[in-house]
N, C-alpha and C positions, 0 to 999 in steps of 0.2 A: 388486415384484420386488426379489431383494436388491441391494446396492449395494456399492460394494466405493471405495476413497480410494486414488487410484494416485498422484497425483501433483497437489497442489492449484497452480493455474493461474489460474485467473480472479479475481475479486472473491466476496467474500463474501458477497454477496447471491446467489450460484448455488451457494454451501458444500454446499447438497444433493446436490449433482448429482455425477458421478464424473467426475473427468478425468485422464488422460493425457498427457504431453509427452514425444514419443520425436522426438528430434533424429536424423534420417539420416543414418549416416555411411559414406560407401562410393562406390568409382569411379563416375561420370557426370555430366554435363553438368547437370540441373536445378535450380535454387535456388529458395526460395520456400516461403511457409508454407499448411498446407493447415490447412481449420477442419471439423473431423469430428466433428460432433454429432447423434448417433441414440441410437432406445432401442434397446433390449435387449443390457441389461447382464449374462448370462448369459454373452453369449460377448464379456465384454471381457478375460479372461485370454486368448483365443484371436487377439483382435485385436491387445492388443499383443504376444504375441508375433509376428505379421503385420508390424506395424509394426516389432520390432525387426529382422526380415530383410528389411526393404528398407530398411532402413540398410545391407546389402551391394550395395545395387540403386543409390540414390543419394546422396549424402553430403551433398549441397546443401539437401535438400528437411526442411522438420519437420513433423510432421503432429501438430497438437493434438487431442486426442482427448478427446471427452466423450458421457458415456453416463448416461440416467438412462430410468428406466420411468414412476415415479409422476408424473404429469399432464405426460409427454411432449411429446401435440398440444398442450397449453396453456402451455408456455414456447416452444414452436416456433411455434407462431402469436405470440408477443411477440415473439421475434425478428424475425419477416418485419413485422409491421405497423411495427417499429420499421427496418426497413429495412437490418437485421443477417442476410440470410439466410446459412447457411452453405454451404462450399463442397460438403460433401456432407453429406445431411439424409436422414433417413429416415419413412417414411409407411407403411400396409398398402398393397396393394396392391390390383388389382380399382378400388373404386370411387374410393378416394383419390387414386390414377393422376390422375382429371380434379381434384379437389380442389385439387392443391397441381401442376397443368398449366403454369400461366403464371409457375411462381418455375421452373421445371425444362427443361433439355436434354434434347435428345430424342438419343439413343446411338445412330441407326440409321446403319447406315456403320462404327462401330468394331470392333475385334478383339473384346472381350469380347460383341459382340452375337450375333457368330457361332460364339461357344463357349458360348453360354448355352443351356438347354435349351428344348428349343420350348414345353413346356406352363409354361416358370417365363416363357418371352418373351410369350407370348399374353396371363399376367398384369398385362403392365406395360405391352399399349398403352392409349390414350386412349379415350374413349367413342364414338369412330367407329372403332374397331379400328385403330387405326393409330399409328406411331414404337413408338420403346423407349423409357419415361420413368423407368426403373429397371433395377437389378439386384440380386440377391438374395443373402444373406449366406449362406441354405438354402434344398433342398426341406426338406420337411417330414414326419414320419409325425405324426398325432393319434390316442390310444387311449388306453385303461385301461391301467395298469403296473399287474403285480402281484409280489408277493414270493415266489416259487416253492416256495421254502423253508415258507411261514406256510399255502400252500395244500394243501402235500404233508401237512401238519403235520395240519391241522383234515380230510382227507380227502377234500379237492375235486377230484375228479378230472380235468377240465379247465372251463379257462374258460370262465364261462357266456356264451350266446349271449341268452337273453331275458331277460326281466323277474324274471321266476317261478323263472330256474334263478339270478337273479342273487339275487335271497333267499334261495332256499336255502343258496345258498354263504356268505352273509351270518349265516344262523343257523350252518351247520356250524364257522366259523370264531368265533362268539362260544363256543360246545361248548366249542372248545378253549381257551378266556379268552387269545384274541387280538383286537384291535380289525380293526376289518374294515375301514373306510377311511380317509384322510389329506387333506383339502378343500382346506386354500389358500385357505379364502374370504376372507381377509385382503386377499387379489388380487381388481382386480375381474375382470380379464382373463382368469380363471381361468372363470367364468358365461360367455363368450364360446365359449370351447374345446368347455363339454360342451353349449352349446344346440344349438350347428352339429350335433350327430350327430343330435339331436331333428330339426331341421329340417331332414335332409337325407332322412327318413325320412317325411317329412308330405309332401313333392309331391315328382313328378317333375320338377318344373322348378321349384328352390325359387331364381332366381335371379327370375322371374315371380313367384314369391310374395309375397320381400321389396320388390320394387318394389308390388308390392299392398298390404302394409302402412304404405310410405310415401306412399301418394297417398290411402289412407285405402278403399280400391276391393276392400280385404281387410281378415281380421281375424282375429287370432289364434283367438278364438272359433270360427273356421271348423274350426281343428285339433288334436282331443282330445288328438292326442299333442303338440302343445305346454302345453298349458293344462291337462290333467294328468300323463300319463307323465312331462315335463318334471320337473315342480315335486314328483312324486312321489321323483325320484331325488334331489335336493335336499333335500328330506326324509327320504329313508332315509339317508343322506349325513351329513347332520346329526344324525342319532336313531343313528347306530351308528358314529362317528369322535370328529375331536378332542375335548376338553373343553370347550376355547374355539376353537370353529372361527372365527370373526372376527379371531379373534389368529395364525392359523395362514396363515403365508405360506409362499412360495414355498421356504427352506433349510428349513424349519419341517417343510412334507411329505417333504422329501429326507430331512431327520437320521433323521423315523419311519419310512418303508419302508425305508432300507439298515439302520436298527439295530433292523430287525426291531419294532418299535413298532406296525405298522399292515401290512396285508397286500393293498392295495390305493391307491394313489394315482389322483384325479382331475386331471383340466384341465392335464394335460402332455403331452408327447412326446416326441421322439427328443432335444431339446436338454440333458436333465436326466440319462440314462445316464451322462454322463462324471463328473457331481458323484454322482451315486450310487456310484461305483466307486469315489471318492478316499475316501469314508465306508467302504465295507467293499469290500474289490477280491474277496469269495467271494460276493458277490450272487448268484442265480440270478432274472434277470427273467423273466415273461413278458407278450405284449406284445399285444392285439387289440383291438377294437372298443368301441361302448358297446352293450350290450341298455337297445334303447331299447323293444321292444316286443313280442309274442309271435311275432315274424315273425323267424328267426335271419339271415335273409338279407339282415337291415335292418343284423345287426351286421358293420358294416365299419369299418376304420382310414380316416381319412381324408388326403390327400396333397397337396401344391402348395407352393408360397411364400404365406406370406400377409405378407412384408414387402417392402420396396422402398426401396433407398439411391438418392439423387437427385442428379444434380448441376446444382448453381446454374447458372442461363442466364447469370446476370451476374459470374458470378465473375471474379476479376482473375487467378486462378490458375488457371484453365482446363485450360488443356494438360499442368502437370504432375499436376494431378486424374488426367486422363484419362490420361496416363501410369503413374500408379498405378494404376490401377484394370483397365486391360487389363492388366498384369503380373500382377495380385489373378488376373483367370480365364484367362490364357494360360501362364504361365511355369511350371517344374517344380513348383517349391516350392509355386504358389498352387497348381494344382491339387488336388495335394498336400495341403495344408493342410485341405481338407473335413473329410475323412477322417480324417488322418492328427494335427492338430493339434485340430480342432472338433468334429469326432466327429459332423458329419452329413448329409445327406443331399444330396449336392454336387450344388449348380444348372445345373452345366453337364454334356455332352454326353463319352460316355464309360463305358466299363466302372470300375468301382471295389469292390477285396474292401475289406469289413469285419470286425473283430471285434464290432462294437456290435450287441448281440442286439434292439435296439428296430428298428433298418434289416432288420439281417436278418429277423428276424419279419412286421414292419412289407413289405415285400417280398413276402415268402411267400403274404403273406396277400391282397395286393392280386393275386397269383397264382391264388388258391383263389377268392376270391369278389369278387373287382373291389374300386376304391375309392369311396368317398362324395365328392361334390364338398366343394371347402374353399370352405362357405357363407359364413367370417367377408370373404370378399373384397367382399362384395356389399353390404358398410355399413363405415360411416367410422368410427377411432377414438374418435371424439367422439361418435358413439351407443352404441360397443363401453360406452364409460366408464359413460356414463347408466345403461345396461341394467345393466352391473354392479353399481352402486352402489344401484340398484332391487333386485335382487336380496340386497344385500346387509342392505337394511334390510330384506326377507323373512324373512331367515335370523334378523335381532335379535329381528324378533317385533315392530318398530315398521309394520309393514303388512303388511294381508291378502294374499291370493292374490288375489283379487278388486281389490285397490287395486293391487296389484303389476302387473299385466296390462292395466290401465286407464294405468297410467305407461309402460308400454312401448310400448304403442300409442300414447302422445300422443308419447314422444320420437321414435319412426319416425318422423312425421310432422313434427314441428318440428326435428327437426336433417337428417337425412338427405332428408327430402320438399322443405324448404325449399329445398336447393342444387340439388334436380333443373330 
């Protein structure tokens, strides 16, 4: 995911990573340094400016901010074994919830727990259902973007729902000598995004399913539309998008759909409309489901948090953490800021108009034909990775489909099977 140099802070050996240092300045009683290291670095223009308006909240307080994507859980787990954890850390949520349990407070009792929304709170209890071991930066909408314009253009008359009308569109828009999709395979996290629509589409209870995969008591094998439909669109994906889609990250697919370059983006959501609009503010997106299969009913946008900010059980900074962080989902401004700053899909409890056509859409549509569960909760980023980077050598041509799918079922098992 891209990264962005706000302000170098640390030592050199973390040059990678993005950090932030916005000194608080403004009426109230709190002093003390907060250490705020999560990924997704997407919305660190939107955080700090968060951080620059609670320098009107507290004058005492700084809050160091560091944000990076690529190999996240693997500087975060150095940190914690090295017994550096930060004061607020971020995880997925669902299953990592228990994961990263015993470095993390539990928030039940605070103000932001009872402005959190119930399906983003349910997210972040423990594997006995219980406490709050997070909070959420979004909900989320996951779907196809597409370029309005590019579809208007090649004749498509609306977005396809299956497999069949999603070729077709695929061919009408090559007609017009437009590229028909934008991958991101550069990301692995990107193969995470669009499996969840495949496997939300293959069982009715694909929360049972994955747990079947990792105790080895299932098998991908079991379900066509993982082990082909899947790996078909991956293919068509790659057979009619970028030139080098392994090179092709996260600004990479933004700069080709706003500038008209490609007329379909994968493995996003609502968090990438506000960088699409700063590219061309005359976009016209549209926003639905994946056709995952001949069934239209399969295609849905899918909805939830799938991240989780955490705060340290041991922190020495505790109280003005939690100080922050209840102003973040109570106060005007935080409220506010989903929306109005982030541009997504606010975790808490509340009416909220948008202009951002991905929510609105994204909405409408969970209106029309319900939403897909957000399957990515139910495995840990550290299998997210595995799988991607399996995926990734798919796409090279360095292994089969057949070796590809044998890897996937071994990492289920050794990373995610091993912690159960």
């Amino acid at each position: 995911m891209k990264k962005k140099l706000i302000s170098v802070m640390l030592c050199a050996a973390m040059a990678t990573t993005m950090f932030s240092s916005v000194a608080v300045h403004a009426e109230g009683d709190d002093e003390g340094e907060i250490y705020m290291f999560i990924s997704q670095p997407e919305y660190a223009d939107a955080i700090t400016t968060l951080i620059d308006e609670y320098k009107n909240v507290e004058p005492g307080v700084t809050i160091n901010y560091e944000t990076t994507q690529n190999d996240y859980p693997t500087l975060l787990k150095a940190k914690l074994n090295s017994g550096e954890c930060p004061d607020i850390f971020s995880s997925t949520s669902g299953k990592e919830i228990e994961t990263y349990k015993e470095y993390s407070l539990d928030l039940t009792g605070q103000p932001l727990v009872d402005a959190m929304d119930d399906n983003v709170a349910a997210a972040m209890k423990d594997a006995n259902g219980e406490g709050c071991y997070g909070m959420a930066i979004k909900g989320n909408y996951f779907g196809l973007i597409y370029n309005q314009d590019l579809l208007d253009k090649a004749g498509v008359e609306k977005v396809p729902e299956t497999m069949t009308e999603l070729k077709d569109c695929v061919e009408k828009l090559k007609a017009a000598d437009i590229t028909p999709f934008t991958s991101g395979y550069a990301e692995w996290w990107v193969f995470k995004h669009v499996f969840q629509h495949f496997a939300d589409a293959a069982s009715d209870d694909v929360q049972k399913m994955v747990a079947g995969f990792e105790d080895g008591s299932d098998s991908l094998e079991n379900y066509p539309i993982l082990t082909d439909n899947f790996f078909e669109f991956i293919d068509l994906v790659k057979d009619n998008g970028d030139q080098k889609p392994l090179e092709t990250d996260l600004s990479g697919e933004e700069a080709a759909l706003a500038a008209g370059k490609a007329a379909i983006m994968i493995g996003q959501g609502a968090w990438v409309e506000s960088d699409l609009m700063k590219i061309n503010p005359d976009l016209k997106i549209a926003f639905a489901g994946y056709p995952v299969d001949e069934d239209a009913s399969h295609c849905q946008v899918i909805t939830g948090s799938d991240q989780a900010l955490r705060v340290s059980k041991d922190s020495e900074n505790q109280e003005i953490v939690l100080n922050f962080l209840n102003w973040w989902y109570t106060s005007d401004y935080g409220k506010a800021w989903f929306t109005d700053v982030a541009g997504v899909v606010p975790p808490i409890k509340g009416d909220f108009d948008t202009e951002y056509e991905v929510i609105k859409q994204g909405s409408a549509s969970v209106e029309e034909k319900g939403a897909a569960p957000l399957e990515i909760i139910y495995s840990t980023d550290s299998f997210h990775q595995a799988f991607g980077e399996a995926m990734q050598a798919y796409v090279e041509g360095s292994a089969s489909k057949e070796d590809t799918i044998s890897t996937i079922e071994q990492k289920y098992q050794e990373i995610d099977g091993a912690s159960n």
